[in-house]
C-alpha positions, 0 to 999 in steps of 0.5 A: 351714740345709737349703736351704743344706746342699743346695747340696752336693748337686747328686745322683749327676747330677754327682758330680765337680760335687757333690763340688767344690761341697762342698770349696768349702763346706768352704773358705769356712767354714773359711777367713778371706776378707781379699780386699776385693772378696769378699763372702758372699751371704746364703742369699735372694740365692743361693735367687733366683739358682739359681731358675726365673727362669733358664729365660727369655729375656727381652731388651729392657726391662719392656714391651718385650721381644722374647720372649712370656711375660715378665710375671713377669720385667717386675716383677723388672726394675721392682722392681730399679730402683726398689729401687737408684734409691732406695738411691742418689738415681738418676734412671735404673737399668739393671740388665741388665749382667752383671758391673762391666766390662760395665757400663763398657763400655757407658757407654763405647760409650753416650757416647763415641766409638772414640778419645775420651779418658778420664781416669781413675785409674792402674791402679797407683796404685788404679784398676781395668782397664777405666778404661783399661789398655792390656791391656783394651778401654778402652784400645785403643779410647780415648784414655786418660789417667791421675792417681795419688795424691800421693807423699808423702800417697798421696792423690788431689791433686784440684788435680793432677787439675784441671791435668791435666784442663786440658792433657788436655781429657778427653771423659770422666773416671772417678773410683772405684778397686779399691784406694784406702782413702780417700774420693773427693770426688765433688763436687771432680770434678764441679768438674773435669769441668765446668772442662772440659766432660767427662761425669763417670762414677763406678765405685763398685763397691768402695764400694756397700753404704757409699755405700747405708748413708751411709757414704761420701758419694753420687756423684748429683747431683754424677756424670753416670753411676754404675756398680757390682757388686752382689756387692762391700761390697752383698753382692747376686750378682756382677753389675752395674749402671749409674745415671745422670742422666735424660738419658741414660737412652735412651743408656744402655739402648740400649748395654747392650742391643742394643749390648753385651749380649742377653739379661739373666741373670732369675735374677741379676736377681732376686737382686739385686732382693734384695740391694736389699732387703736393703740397704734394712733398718736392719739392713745399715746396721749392718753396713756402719758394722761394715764400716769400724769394723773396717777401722779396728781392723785397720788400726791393729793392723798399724800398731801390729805395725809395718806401713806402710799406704799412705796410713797408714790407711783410710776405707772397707773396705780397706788397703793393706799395704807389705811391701818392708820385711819382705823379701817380696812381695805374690806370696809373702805371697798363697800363703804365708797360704793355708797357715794359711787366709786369703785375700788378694791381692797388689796394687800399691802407689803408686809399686811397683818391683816388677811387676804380677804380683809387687807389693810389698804386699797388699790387705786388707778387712772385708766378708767377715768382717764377714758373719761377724759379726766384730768389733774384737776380732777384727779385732785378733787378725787383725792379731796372726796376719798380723804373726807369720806374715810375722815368722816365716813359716819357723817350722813351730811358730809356723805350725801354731800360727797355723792353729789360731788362724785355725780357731778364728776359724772355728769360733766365727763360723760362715758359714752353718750 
């Protein structure tokens, strides 16, 4: 692929630039991505954003803007919305945040005030930083309160959540996580958040590209406000967005911008006006039922070499794997399986005695090696080289054999050349 072959090249401008563009080619290609928020864009999606459309100011909205000449960025911007309205029954889209978080914060500031309370999912038990950690802005600024997983299923008790919202009174709750393996019920919260008169948010970030495809149920009309990344399991350009009902459409635009943000990233927007498209083909509804088809398969494989997962199993891209009891932490299993090139991350686990920062377990997930046009037979011999390197992390053998075996992976499922 030439153009893609270019990306490597940025020219004798910056050859400290150009080179390091090229050991990162060089690490996506021959690496296994096991980190469940990463994806690989598709070459129209990265064409869209390293073009002119980044030269504009454009801010305001289609129609409205505070700067001449921006014609051509009015219909990118209307194409985006309508494009992901349709992916997700939406009555309203903005597309202008800059990242997941942003998006957050501006539903945030559009319907609540500066100490209003929030219920949302605890940080450790799957939710993500800003529903409300207390090292983040949602945190110090609002009320917060949280619900976890059951401790015996590791699943959402949607009958807790509904005492808790009883005796909270919440003004706002967040449903939607960063590592839960398990389908969110969004019309049982909808019945909460009515119980107590609570707008009702839904962070989808995680699961877009299963929720456009029909693989997880959709949040509208249940939620009020839907907010999501693009680049996740919807493998558009890191960026955000923010859906919501019609009635808050006004609400909404006016947070984002002049509230929170000023001029909208043109060139991030259309590209994910092409991710839209993208996920409109029957095509990405294939891939995303590979996505959980393959989750499946992994998950089963660790099982089956003696793993525990939490929730002992996953609906959607991702697991959880506990490894208190193979004597290592999620902290020392990130940096060891770099050595034989996979990436995942440590992460908490429900009820972890183990700090933030250290984590009894790891996450894991499809969508990246799912780009790569992987399928349940590789996601078994994933499973097979994760179980032997944590059993024999300290064999150099075994480990140079392991890392021959992941090449290989590599080199028969090819990235972008």
């Amino acid at each position: 692929m030439k153009w893609f072959r270019k990306l490597g090249q940025v020219g004798i401008v910056d050859t400290k630039v150009t080179k390091l563009i090229k050991s990162e080619i060089k690490r996506q290609e021959n690496t296994i991505e096991l980190i469940a928020s990463e994806n690989f864009a598709s070459p129209a999606v990265m064409q869209a954003q390293s073009s002119v459309m980044t030269n504009k100011y454009a801010e305001g909205y289609p129609g409205k803007r505070y700067y001449g000449g921006c014609e051509y960025y009015d219909e990118v911007e209307n194409i985006a919305r309508d494009r992901i309205k349709g992916l997700y029954n939406a009555e309203h889209a903005n597309v202008q945040p800059h990242s997941g978080t942003q998006a957050n914060f501006a539903v945030y500031f559009a319907m609540l005030d500066v100490g209003d309370k929030i219920l949302s999912m605890d940080l450790s038990h799957g939710g993500h930083l800003s529903h409300g950690s207390h090292v983040n802005f949602s945190g110090r600024n609002y009320k917060v309160h949280f619900y976890g997983v059951d401790k015996l299923t590791e699943k959402i008790d949607y009958d807790e959540v509904m005492k808790i919202a009883k005796w909270f009174k919440p003004d706002m709750i967040v449903c939607g996580a960063s590592a839960y393996p398990r389908t969110i019920d969004f019309e049982e919260f909808a019945y909460i958040a009515d119980k107590v008169n609570a707008y009702l948010m839904a962070d989808v970030a995680h699961i877009a590209g299963l929720i456009a495809a029909g693989e997880h149920p959709q949040p509208f009309p249940h939620v009020d406000i839907v907010t999501t990344t693009t680049q996740k399991t919807l493998r558009g350009p890191r960026g955000g967005v923010i859906m919501c009902k019609e009635e808050y459409a006004k609400k909404i635009d006016k947070a984002v911008f002049p509230g929170t943000q000023g001029g909208p990233l043109m060139n991030t927007i259309a590209a994910k006006a092409v991710a839209f498209k993208e996920a409109e083909k029957p095509s990405f509804k294939k891939y995303q039922q590979q996505i959980v088809k393959n989750a499946k398969a992994l998950a089963e494989e660790l099982i089956v070499n003696d793993f525990r997962l939490v929730s002992r199993g996953t609906d959607n891209h991702l697991m959880l794997v506990d490894l208190k009891d193979k004597g290592i932490t999620g902290k020392h299993a990130q940096i060891a399986f770099e050595e034989i090139g996979i990436t995942l991350n440590k992460n908490a686990i429900p009820f972890d005695t183990e700090p933030p920062w250290i984590t009894s377990g790891v996450r894991l997930g499809t969508p990246a090696i799912t780009t790569r046009g992987m399928k349940e037979p590789q996601m078994k011999e994933i499973g097979k080289i994760f179980s032997a390197f944590v059993k024999n992390e300290k064999d150099q053998k075994i480990k140079e054999h392991l890392k021959k075996r992941v090449a290989g992976l590599c080199k028969k499922f090819p990235l972008y050349y």
